[in-house]
C-alpha positions, -999 to +999 in steps of 0.1 A: -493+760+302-490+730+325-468+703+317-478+667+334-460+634+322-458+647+287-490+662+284-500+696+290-535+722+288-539+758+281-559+782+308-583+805+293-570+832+314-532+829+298-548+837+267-545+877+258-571+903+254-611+891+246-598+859+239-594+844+271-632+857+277-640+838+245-619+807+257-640+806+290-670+807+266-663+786+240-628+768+250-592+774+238-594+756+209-623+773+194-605+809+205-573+801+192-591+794+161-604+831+163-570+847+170-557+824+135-584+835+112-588+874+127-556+878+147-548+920+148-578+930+134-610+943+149-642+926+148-680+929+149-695+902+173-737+909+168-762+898+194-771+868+169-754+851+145-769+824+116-754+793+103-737+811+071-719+839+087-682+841+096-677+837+129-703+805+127-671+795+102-647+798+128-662+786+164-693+769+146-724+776+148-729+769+185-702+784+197-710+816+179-744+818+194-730+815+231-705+845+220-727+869+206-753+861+233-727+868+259-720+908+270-696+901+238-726+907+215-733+940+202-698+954+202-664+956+180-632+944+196-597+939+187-587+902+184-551+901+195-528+877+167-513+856+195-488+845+170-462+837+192-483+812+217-501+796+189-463+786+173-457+771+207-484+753+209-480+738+174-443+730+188-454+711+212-481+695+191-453+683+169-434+674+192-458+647+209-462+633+172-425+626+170-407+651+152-374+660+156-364+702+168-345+703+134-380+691+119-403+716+139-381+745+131-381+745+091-423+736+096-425+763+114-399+789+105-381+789+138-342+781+146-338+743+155-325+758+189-359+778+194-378+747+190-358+731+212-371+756+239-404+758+231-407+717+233-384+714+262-400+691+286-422+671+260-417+638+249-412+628+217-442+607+205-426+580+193-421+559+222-384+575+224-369+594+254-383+618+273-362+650+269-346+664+305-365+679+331-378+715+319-369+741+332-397+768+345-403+784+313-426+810+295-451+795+273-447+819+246-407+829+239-395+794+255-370+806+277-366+804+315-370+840+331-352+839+365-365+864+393-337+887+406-323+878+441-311+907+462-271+905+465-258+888+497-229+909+512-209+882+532-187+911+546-215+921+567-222+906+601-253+892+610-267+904+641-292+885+665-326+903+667-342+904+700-344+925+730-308+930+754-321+915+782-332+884+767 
């Protein structure tokens, strides 16, 4: 996820499994719907779909054509549930309406302090303060994963590298 003045967007490719090929299809939206309504379960896609049939239901009926005319079509795949990245997103969603951590966390069955880093960076959306500068965070747990730096021994000298004669 990018965050820009309050606002941010969802790549397709974040998205795990066949749902980032359906979000490149369809859009996020429409895959994120999928991973709702058939999350951990495996599913048919056929090479043509009508208005009446379930996955018409879910990414309409346009949007089910272009899937099962894709190489999609024709084969069963495993939708992942992507439970944890669709409750940040609704965080965030939330958040940019107005609500407070305390009232994101009993809406979504979170602690108050999980919600807090899930929305970190977002504004509320009523006209109130923006929250601190967020940290680099992962979309989906909310908390900052720091890269290891190799340990500096200050008890070592540093050396000049170069040839002798230089």
């Amino acid at each position: 996820m990018i965050h820009m003045a309050g606002t941010w967007t969802l790549h397709p490719e974040t998205l795990p499994g066949i749902l980032a090929d359906i979000a490149k299809i369809v859009g996020v939206d429409a895959a994120l719907r999928l991973a709702e309504a058939h999350g951990g379960t495996r599913l048919y896609i056929p090479q043509d779909v009508q208005a009446g049939h379930e996955l018409a239901r879910v990414l309409g009926v346009q949007g089910a054509k272009l899937v099962c005319r894709s190489p999609l079509g024709g084969d069963t795949h495993a939708v992942p549930s992507a439970v944890p990245l669709i409750r940040a997103i609704r965080a965030r969603r939330l958040r940019a309406e107005g609500w407070s951590h305390g009232r994101i966390a009993r809406e979504l069955g979170i602690t108050e302090t999980h919600a807090g880093r899930l929305t970190a960076g977002i504004a509320r959306g009523n006209g109130g303060p923006e929250d601190a500068e967020a940290p680099t965070v992962c979309p989906t747990c909310g908390r900052a994963h720091r890269r290891r730096q190799p340990r500096q021994d200050d008890r070592q000298m540093a050396l000049p590298i170069g040839h002798p004669s230089a």
